[in-house]
OpenMM code with the backbone's topology and positions (N, CA, C; nanometers):
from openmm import Vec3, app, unit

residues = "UNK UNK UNK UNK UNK UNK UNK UNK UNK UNK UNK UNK UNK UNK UNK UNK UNK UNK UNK UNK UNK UNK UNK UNK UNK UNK UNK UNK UNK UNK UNK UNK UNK UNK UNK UNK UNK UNK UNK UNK UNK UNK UNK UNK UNK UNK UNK UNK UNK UNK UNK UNK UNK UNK UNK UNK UNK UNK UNK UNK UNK UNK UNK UNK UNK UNK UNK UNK UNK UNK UNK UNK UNK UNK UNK UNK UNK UNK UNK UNK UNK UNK UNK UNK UNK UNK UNK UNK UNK UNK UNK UNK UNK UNK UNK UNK UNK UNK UNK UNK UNK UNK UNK UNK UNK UNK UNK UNK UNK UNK UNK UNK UNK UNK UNK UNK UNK UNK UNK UNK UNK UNK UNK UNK UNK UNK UNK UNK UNK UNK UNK UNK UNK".split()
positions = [
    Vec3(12.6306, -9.1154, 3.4049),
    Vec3(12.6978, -9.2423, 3.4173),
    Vec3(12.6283, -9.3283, 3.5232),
    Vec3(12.5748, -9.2857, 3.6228),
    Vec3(12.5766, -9.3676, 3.7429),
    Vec3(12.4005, -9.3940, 3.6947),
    Vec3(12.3094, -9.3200, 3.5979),
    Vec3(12.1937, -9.3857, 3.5610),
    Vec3(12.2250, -9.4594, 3.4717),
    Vec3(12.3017, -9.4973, 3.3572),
    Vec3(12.3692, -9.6255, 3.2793),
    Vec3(12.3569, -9.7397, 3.3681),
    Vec3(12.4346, -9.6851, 3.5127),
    Vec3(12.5004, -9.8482, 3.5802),
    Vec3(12.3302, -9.9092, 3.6712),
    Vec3(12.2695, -9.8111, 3.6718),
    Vec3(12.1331, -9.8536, 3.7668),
    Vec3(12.0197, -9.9166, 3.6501),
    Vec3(12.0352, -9.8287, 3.5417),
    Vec3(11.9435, -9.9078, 3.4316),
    Vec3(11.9805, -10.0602, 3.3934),
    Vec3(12.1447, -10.0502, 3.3985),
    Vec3(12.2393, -10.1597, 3.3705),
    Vec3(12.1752, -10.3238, 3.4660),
    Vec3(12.1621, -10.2351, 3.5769),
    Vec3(12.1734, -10.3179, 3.7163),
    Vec3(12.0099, -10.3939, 3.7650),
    Vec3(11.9279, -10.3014, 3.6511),
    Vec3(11.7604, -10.3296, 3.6475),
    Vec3(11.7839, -10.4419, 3.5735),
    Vec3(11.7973, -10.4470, 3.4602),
    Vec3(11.7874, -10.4966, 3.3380),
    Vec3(11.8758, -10.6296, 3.3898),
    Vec3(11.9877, -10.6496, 3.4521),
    Vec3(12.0515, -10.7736, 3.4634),
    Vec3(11.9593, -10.8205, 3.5842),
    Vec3(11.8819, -10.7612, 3.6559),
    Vec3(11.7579, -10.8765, 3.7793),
    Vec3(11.6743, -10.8934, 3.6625),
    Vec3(11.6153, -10.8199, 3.5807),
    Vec3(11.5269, -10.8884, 3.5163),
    Vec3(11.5721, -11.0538, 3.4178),
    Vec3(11.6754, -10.9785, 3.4095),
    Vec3(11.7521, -11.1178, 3.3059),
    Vec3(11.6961, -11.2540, 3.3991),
    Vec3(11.8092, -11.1791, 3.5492),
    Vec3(11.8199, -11.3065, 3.6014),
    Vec3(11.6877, -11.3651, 3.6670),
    Vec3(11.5580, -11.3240, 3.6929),
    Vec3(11.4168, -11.3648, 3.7071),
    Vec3(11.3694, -11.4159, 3.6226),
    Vec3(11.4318, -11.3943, 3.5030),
    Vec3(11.3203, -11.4339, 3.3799),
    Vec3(11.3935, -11.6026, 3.3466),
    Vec3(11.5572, -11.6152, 3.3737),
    Vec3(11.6299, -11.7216, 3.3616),
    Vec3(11.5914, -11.8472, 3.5189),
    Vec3(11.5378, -11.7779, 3.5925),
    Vec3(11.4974, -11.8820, 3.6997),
    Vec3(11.3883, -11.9150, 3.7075),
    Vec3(11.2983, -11.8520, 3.6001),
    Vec3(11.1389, -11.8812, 3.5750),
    Vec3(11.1713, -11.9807, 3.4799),
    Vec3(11.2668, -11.9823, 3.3930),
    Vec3(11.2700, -12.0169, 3.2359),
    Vec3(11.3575, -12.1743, 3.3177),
    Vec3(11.4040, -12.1894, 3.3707),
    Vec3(11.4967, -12.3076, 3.4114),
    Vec3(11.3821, -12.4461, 3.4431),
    Vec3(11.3317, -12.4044, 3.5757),
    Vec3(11.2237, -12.4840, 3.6312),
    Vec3(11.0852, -12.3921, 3.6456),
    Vec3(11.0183, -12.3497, 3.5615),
    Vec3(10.9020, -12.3225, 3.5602),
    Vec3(10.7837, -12.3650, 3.6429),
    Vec3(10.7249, -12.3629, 3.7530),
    Vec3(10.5863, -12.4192, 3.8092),
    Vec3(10.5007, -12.3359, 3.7657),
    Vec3(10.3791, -12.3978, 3.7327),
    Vec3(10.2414, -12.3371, 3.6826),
    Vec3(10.1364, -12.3345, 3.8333),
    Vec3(10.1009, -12.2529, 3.8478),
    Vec3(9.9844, -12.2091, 3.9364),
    Vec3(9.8661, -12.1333, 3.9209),
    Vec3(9.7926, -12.1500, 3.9846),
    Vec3(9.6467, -12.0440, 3.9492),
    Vec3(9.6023, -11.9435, 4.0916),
    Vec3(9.6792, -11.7817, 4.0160),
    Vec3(9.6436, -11.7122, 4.1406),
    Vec3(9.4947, -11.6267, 4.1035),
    Vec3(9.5372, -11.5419, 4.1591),
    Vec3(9.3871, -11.4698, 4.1237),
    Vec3(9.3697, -11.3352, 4.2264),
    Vec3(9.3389, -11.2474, 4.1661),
    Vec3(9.3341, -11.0556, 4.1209),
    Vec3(9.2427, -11.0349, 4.2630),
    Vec3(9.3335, -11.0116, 4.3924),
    Vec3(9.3138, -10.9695, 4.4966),
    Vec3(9.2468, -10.8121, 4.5858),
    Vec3(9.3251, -10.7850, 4.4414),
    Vec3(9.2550, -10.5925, 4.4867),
    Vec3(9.2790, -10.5255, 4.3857),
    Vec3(9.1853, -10.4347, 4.3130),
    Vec3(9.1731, -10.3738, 4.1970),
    Vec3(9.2640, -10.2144, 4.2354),
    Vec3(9.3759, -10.1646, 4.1639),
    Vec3(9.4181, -10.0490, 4.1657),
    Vec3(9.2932, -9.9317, 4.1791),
    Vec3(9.3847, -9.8230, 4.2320),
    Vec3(9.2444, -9.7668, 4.2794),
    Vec3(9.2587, -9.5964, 4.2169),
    Vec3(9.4079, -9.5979, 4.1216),
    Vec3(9.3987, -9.5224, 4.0037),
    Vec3(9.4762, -9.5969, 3.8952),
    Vec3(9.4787, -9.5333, 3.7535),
    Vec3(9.4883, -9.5925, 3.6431),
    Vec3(9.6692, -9.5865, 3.6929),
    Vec3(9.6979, -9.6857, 3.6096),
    Vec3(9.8638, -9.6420, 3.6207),
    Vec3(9.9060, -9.7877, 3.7303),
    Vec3(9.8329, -9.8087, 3.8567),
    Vec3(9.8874, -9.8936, 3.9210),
    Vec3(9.8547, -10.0016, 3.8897),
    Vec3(9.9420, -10.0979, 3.9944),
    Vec3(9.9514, -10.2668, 3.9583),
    Vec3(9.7850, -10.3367, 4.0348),
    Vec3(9.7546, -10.3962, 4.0017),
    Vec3(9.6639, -10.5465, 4.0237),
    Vec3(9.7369, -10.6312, 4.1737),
    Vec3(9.6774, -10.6606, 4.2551),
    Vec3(9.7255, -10.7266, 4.3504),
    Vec3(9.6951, -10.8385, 4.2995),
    Vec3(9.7864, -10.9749, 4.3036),
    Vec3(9.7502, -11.1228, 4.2871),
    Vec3(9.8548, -11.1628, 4.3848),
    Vec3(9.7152, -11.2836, 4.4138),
    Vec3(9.7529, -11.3839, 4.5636),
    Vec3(9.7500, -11.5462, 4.4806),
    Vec3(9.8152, -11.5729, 4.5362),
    Vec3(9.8795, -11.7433, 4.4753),
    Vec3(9.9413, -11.8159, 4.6269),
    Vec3(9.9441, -11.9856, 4.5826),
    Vec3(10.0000, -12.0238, 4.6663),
    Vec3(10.0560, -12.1127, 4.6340),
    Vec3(10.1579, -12.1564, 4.6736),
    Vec3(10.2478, -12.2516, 4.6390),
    Vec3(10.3041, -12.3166, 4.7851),
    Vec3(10.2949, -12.4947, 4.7406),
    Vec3(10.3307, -12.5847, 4.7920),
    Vec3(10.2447, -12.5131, 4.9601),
    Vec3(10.1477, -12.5238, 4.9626),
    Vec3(10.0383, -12.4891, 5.0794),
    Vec3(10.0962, -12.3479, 5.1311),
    Vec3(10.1742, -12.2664, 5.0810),
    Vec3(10.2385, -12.1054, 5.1944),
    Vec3(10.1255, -11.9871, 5.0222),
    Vec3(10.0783, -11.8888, 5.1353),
    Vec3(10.0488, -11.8198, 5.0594),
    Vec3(10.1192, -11.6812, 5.0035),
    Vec3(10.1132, -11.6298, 4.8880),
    Vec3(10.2324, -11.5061, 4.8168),
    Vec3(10.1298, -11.4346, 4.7839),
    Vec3(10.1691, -11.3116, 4.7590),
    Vec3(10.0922, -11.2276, 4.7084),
    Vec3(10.2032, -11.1098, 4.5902),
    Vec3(10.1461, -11.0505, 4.4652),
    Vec3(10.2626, -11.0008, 4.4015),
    Vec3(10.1728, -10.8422, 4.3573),
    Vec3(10.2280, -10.7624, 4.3074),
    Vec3(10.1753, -10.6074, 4.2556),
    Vec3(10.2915, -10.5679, 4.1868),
    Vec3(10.3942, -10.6612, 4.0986),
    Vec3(10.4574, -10.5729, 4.0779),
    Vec3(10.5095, -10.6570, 3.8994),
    Vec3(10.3567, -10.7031, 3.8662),
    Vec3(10.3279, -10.7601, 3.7288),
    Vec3(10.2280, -10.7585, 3.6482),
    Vec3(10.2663, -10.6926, 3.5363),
    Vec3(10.1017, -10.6476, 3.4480),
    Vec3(10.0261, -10.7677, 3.3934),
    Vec3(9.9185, -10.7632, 3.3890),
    Vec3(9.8275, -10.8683, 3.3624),
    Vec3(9.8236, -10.8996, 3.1865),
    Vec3(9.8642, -10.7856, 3.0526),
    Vec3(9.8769, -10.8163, 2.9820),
    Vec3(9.6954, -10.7389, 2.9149),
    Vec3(9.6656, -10.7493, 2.7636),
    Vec3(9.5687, -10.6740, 2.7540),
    Vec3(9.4191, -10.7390, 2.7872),
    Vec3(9.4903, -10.8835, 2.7769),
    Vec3(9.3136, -10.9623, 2.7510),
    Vec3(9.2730, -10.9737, 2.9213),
    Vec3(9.3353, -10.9905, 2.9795),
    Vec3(9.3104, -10.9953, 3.1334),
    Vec3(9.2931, -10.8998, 3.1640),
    Vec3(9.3607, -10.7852, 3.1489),
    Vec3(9.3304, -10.6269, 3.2500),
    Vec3(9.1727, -10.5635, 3.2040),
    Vec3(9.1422, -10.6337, 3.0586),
    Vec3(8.9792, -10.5483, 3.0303),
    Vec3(8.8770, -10.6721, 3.0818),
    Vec3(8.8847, -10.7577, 3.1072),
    Vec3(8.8174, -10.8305, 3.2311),
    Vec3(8.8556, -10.8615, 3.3858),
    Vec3(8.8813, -10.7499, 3.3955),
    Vec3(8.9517, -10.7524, 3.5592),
    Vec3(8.8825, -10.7272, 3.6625),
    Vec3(8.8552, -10.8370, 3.7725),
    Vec3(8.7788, -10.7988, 3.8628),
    Vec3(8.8555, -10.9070, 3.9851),
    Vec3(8.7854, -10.8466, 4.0995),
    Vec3(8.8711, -10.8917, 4.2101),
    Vec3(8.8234, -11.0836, 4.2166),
    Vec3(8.8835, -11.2020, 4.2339),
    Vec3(8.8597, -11.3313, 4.2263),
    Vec3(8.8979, -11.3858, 4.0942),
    Vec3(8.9008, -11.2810, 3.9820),
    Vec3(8.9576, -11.3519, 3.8652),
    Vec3(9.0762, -11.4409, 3.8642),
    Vec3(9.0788, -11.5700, 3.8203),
    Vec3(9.1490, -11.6608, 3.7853),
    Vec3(9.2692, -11.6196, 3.6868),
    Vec3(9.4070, -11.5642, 3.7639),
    Vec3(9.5369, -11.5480, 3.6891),
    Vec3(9.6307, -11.6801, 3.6860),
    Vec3(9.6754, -11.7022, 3.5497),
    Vec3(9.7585, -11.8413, 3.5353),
    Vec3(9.8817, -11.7748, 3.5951),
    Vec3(9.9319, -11.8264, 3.6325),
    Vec3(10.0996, -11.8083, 3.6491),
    Vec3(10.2054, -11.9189, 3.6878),
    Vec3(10.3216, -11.8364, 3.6214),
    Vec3(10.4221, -11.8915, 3.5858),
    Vec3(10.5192, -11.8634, 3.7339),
    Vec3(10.6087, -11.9333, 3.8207),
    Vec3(10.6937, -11.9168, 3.9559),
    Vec3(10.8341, -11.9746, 3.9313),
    Vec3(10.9361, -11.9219, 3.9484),
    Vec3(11.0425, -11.9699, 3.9962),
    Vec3(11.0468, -12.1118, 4.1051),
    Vec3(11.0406, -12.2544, 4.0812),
    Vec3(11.0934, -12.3428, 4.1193),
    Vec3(11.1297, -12.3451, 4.2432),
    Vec3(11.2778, -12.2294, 4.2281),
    Vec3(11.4015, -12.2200, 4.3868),
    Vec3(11.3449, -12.0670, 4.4303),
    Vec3(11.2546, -12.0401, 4.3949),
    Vec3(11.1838, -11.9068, 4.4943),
    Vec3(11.0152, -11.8733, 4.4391),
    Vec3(10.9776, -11.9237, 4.4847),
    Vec3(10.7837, -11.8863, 4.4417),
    Vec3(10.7710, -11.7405, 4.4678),
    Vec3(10.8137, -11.6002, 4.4952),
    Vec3(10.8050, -11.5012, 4.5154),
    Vec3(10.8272, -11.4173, 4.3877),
    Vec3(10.9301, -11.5091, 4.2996),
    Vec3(10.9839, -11.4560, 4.1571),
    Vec3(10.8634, -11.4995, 4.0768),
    Vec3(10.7772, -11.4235, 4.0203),
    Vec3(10.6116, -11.4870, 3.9326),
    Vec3(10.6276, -11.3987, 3.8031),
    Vec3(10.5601, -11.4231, 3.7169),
    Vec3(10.5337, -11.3391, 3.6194),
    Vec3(10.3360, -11.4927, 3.5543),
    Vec3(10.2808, -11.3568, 3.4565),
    Vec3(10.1724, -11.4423, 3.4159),
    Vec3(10.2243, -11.5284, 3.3129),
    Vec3(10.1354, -11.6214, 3.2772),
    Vec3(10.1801, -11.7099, 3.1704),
    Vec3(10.1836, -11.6631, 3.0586),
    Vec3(10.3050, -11.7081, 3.0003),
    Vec3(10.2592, -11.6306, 2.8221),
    Vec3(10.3404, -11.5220, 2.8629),
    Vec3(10.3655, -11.4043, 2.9570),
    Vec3(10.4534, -11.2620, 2.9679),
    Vec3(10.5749, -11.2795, 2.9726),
    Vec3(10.6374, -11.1773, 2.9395),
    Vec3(10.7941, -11.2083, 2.9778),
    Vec3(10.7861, -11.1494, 3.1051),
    Vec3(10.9125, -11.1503, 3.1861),
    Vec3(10.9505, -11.0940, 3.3077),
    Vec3(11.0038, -10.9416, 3.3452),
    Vec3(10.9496, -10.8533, 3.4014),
    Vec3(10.7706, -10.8700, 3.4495),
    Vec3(10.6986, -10.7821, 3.3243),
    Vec3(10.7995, -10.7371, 3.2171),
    Vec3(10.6718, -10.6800, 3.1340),
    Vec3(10.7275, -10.6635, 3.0045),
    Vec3(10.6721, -10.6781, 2.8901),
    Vec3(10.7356, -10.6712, 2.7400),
    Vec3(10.7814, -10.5346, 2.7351),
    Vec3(10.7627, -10.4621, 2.7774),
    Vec3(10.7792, -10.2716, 2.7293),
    Vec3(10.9003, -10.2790, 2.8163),
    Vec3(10.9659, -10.3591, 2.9198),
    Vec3(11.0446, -10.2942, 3.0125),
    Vec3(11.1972, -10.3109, 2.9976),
    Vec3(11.1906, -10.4180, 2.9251),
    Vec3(11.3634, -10.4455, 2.8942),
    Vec3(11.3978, -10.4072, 2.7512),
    Vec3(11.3072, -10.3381, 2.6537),
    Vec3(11.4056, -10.2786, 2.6032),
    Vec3(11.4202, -10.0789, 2.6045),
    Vec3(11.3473, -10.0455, 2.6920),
    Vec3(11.3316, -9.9473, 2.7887),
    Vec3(11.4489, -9.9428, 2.8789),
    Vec3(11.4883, -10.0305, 2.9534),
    Vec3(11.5821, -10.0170, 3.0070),
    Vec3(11.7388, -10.0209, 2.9016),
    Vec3(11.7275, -10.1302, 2.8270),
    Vec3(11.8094, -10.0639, 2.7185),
    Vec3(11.8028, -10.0041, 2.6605),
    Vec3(11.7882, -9.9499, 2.6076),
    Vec3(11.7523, -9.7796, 2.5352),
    Vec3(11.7787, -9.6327, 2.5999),
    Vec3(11.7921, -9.6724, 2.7217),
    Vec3(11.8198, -9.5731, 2.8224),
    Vec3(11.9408, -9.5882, 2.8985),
    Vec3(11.9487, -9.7008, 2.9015),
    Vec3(12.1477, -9.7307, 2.9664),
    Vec3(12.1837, -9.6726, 2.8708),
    Vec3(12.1731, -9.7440, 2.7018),
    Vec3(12.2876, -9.7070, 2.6217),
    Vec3(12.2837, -9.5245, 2.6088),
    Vec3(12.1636, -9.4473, 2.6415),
    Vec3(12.1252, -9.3260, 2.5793),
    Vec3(12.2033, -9.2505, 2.6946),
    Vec3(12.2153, -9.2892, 2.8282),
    Vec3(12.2858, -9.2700, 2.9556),
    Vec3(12.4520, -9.2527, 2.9130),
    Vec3(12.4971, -9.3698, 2.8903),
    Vec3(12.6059, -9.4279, 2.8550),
    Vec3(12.6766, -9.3005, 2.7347),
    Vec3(12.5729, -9.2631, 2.6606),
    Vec3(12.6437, -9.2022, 2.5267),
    Vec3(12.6459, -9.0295, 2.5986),
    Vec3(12.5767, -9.0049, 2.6240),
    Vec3(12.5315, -8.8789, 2.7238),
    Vec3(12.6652, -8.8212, 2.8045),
    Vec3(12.6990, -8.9490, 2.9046),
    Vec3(12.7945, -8.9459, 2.9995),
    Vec3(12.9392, -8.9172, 2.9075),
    Vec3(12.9613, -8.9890, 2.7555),
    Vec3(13.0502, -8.9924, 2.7324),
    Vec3(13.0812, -8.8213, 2.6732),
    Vec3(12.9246, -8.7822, 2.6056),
    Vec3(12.9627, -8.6386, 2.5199),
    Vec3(12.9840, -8.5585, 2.6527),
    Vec3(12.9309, -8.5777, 2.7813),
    Vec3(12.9846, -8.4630, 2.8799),
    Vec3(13.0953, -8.4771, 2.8851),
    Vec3(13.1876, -8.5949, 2.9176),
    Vec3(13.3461, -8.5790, 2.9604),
    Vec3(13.4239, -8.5123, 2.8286),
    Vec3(13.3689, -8.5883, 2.7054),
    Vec3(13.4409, -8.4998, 2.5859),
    Vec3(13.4373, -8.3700, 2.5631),
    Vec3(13.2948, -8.3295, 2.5929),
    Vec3(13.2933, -8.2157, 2.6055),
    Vec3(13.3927, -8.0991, 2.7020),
    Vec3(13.3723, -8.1581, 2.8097),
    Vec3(13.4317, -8.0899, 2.9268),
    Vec3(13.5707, -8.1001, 2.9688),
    Vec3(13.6023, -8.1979, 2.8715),
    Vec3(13.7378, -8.2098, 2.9130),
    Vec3(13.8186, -8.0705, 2.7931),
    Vec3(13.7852, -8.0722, 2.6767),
    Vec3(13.7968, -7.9730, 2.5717),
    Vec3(13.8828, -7.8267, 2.6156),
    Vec3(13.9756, -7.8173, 2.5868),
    Vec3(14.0559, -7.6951, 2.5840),
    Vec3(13.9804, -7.5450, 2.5409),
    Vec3(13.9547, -7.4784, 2.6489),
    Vec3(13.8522, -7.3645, 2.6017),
    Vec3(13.9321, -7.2223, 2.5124),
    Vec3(13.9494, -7.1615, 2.4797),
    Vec3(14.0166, -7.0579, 2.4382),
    Vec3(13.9890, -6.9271, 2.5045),
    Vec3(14.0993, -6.8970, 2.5882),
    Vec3(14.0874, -6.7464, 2.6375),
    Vec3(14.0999, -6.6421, 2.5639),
    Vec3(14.0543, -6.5450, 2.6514),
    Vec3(14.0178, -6.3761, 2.6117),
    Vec3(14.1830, -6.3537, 2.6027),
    Vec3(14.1872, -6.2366, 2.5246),
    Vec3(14.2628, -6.2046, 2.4507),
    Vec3(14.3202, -6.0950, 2.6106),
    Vec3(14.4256, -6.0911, 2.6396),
    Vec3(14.4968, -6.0294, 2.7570),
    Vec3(14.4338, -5.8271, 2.7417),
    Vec3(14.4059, -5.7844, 2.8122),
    Vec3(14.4171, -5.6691, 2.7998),
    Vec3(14.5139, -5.5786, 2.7833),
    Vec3(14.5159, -5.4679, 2.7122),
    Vec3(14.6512, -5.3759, 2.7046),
    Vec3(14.6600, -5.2432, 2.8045),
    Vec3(14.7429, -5.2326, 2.8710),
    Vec3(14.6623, -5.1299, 2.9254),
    Vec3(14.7865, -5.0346, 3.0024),
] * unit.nanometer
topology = app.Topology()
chain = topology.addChain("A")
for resn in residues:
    res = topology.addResidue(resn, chain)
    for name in ("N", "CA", "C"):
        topology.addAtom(name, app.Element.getBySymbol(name[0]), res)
């Protein structure tokens, strides 16, 4: 149950990042700060907005960018308006196509899980037959 309410609780920040990107959108041009240094991790990108500089690692570049990836590459991106810290790239959803319905798929799989344990466990067991003796 309590991984339902945390998958639950992922999935509604992503909502709400992707709805404050989607409201007032600013376009910027950051660019691929430090190359992961095994497979699996994020891309550092540095951007700046309204002259303060950000830096983000916690958004995939997508396929056509990550097989030309090198440190200075030119990333478009997309910022939250009322917070430049909220980014995703242009064209991506927030922060990654594989992740929100991953997270649903796993609340609800959580959710159904939690319910067969209580049914289960709540279930009237049948005792051993008394001894005679």
């Amino acid at each position: 149950m309590t991984i339902s309410v945390l998958f639950a609780l992922g999935a509604a920040g992503q909502f709400r990042a992707a709805v404050r990107i989607d409201d007032r959108p600013v376009r910027v041009e950051g660019a691929i700060s430090h190359l992961p240094l095994k497979k699996g991790e994020r891309y550092e990108i540095s951007y700046e907005v309204d002259g303060r500089p950000y830096r983000t690692d916690d958004i995939g570049l997508g396929p056509a960018l990550t097989r030309q990836a090198r440190v200075g590459l030119p990333v478009p991106l997309e910022v939250a308006a009322d917070d430049p810290s909220v980014v995703r790239v242009v064209g991506a959803h927030y922060p990654d196509d594989d992740f929100f319905p991953t997270y649903v798929l796993t609340a609800f799989a959580s959710a159904v899980a939690a319910v067969l344990i209580l049914w289960f466990g709540r279930r009237p067991r049948p005792s051993a037959p008394a001894l005679a003796g």
